[in-house]
C-alpha positions in Angstrom: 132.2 111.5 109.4 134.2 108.8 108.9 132.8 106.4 111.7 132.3 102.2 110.9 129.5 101.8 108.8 128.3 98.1 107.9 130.1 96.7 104.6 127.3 95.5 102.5 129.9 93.9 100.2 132.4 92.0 103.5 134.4 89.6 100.9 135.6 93.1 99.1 139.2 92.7 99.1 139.8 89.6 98.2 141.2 89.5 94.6 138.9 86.0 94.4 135.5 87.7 95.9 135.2 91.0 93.9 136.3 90.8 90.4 133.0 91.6 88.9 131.3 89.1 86.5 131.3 91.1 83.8 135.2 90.9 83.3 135.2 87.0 83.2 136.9 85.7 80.1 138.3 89.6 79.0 141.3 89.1 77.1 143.9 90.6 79.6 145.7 93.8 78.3 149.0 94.4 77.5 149.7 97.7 78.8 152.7 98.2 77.3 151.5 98.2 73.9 148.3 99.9 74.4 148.7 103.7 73.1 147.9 106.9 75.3 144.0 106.9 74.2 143.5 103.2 74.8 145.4 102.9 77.7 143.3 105.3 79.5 139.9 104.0 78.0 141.0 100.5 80.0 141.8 102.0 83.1 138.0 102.7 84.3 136.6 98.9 84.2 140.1 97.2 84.0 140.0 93.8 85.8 142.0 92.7 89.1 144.3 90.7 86.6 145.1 94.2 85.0 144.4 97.4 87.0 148.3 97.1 88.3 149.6 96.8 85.2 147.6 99.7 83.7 147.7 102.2 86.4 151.5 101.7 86.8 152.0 102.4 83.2 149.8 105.8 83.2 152.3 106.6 86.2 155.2 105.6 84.3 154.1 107.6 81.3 153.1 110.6 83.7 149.5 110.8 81.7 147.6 113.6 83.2 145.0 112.6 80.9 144.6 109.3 82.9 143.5 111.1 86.0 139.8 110.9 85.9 140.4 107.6 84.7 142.2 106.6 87.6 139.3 108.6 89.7 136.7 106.7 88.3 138.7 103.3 88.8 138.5 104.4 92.2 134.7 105.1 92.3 133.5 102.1 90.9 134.6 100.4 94.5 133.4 102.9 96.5 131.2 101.0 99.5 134.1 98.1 99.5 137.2 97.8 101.3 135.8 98.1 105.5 138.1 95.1 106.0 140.8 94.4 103.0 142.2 97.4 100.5 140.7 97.0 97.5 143.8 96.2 95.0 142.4 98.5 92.2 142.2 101.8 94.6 145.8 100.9 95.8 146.9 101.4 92.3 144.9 103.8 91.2 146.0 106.2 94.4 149.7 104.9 93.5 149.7 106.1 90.0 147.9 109.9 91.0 151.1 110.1 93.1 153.3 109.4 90.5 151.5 111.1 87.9 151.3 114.2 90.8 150.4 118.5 89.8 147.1 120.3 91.5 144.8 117.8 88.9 145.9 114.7 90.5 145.6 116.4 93.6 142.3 117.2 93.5 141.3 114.1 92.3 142.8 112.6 95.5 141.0 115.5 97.4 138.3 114.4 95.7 138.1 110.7 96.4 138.9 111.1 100.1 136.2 114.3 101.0 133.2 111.6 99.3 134.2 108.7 101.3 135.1 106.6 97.9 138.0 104.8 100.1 137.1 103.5 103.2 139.0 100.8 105.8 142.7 100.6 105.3 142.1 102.0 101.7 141.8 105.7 103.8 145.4 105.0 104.9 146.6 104.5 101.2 144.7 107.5 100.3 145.8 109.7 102.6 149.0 108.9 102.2 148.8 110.1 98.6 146.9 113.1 99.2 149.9 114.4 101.3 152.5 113.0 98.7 150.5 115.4 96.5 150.1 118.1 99.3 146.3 118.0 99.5 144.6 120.0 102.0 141.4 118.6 103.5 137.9 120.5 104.7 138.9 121.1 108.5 135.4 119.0 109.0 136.5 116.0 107.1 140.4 116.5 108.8 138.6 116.8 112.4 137.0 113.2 111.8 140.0 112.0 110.5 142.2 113.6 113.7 139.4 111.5 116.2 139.4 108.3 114.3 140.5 105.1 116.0 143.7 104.2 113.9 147.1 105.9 114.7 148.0 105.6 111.3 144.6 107.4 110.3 145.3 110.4 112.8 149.1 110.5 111.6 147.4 111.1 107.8 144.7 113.5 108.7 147.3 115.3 110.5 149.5 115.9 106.9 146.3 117.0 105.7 145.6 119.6 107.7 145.7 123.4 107.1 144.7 126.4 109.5 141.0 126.6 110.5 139.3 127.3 113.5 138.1 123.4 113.9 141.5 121.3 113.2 143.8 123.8 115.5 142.3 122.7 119.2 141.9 119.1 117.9 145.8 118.8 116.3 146.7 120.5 119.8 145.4 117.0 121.7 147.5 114.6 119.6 150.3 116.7 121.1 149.8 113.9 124.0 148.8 110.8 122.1 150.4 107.4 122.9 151.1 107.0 119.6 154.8 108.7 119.1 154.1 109.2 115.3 151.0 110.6 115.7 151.8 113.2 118.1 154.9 114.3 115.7 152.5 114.7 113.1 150.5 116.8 115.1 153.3 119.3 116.2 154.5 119.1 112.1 151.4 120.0 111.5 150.8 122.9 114.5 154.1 124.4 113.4 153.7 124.8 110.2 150.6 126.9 110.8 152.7 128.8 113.3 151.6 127.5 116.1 153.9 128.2 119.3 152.2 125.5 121.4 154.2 122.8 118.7 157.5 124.1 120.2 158.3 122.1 122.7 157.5 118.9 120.8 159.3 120.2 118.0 162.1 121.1 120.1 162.2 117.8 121.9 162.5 116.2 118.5 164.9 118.7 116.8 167.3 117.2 119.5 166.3 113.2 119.4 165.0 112.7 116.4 165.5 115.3 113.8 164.1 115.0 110.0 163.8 117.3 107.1 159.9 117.2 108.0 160.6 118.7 111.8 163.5 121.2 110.4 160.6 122.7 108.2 157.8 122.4 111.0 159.9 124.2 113.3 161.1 126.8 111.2 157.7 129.3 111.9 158.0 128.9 115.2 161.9 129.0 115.9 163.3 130.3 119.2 166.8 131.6 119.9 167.3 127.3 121.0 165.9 125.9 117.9 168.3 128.2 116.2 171.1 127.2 117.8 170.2 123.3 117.5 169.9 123.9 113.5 173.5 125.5 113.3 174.5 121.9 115.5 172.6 119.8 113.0 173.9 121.9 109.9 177.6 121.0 111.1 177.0 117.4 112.0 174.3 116.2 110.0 175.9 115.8 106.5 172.6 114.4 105.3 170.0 117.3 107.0 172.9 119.8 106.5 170.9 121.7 103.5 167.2 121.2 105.1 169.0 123.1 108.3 171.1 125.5 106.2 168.1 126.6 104.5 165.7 126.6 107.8 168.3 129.7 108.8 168.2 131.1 106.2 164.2 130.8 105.6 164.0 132.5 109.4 166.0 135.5 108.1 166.8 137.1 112.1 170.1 138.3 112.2 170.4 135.7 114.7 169.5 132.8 112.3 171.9 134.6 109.6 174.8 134.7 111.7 174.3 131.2 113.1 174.1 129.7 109.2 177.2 131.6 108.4 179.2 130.4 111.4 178.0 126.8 110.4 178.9 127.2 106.8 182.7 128.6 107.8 183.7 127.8 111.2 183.9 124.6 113.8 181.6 124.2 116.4 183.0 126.0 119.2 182.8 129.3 117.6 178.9 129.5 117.6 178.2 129.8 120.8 175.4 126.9 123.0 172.9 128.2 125.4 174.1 126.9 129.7 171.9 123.8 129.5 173.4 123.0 125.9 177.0 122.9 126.9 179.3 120.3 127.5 178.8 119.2 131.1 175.5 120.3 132.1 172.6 117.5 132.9 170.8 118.6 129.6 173.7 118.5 127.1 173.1 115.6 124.8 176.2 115.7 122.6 178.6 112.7 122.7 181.8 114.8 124.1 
């Protein structure tokens, strides 16, 4: 779906080559001063010189009523960008994320299921759809999971929900070259429930942990994972919480004694699986 197509308009995304005609000699807004109403009516045929200016103030000013505005912004390049981001999508996907709730969301469903962005502009949108927690057609996240660029795979996999078409294509990014791509894809598989994202998740939960692997995990959490969040809720003051309440989200008496013990006791008293503990091959703490 999202394969090359020929860019009828190849100097798009130059700020030189594609301000159109018509805004030559527009006296350039101040944003600022420009009331709700009038801020808006700019937005949709703004020039380069002043699409920033005015998208970042509808963020700033959290205008929900700027949103189709901002969509239409959007539109008005659609067929650009194969080559260069078109500056005026940039910010008009930067100030949906900032403006964010289920309208701006669907705006930036929206603008990515009709092909509007295209070329490095899909990266910037897909970044703000998951920002804004969009889920995508499985069909359109499919295309997006086979496309070319890491960084479009990595985005189509924070897209994706449970269907019966993105589940055996997230499972093959569990072995692509690309390290953030095939996080993405376990995220993604383990938020859905999938067991086959455990041992990626696992592997990670011990190298590399984040808030974003503590939640993937959580659905899928073995007696190991729970043990590694009880380590990571006593020695990771800054993922101490996202742990904390990963236990407690797993609710097994298991996962509720392991919390408490990390809320109240030291480290000894909750007790490591064999290839955990101090001395064996396996054991990856610094003791």
């Amino acid at each position: 779906m999202f394969a090359r197509q020929l860019d009828l308009f190849a100097g798009a995304g130059n700020p030189s080559d594609h301000t159109a005609a018509s805004m030559v000699g527009r006296p350039r807004n101040l944003a600022q001063e420009l009331d709700d109403d009038a801020l808006i009516a700019a937005i949709p045929l703004a020039s380069l010189g002043d699409c920033r200016s005015l998208a970042a103030e509808a963020g700033r000013r959290r205008l929900v009523g700027a949103i189709a505005a901002l969509e239409a912004l959007c539109r008005r390049f659609q067929g650009f960008g194969i080559e260069h981001a078109i500056p005026e999508q940039t910010a008009a996907l930067g100030a949906l994320t900032v403006i964010g709730g289920s309208e701006a969301a669907c705006a930036a469903r929206r603008i990515i299921v009709d092909r509007i962005v295209q070329g490095t502009g899909l990266n910037d949108a897909l970044e703000a759809a998951a920002e804004l927690g969009v889920g995508l057609p499985g069909s359109v996240v499919v295309s997006l999971l086979r496309h070319q660029t890491p960084e479009i795979r990595a985005g189509g996999c924070r897209c994706a929900r449970l269907s019966p078409a993105t589940i055996p294509a997230l499972a093959e990014l569990l072995g692509d070259p690309d390290r953030v791509v095939a996080r993405e894809a376990a995220c993604a598989l383990g938020r859905m429930g999938r067991s086959e994202s455990r041992p990626t998740l696992l592997r990670l939960l011990q190298d590399a942990p984040s808030a974003a692997v503590i939640d993937a995990i959580t659905a899928v959490a073995d007696e190991e994972c729970l043990v590694i969040l009880g380590r990571i809720a006593r020695t990771r003051p800054d993922l101490a919480d996202a742990a904390l309440a990963a236990l407690d989200g797993i609710g097994s008496s298991r996962a509720v004694q392991i919390a408490a013990a990390s809320r109240q006791s030291p480290p000894d008293n909750v007790p490591l699986p064999g290839h955990l503990r101090p001395g064996h091959p396996r054991c990856d703490c610094r003791c």
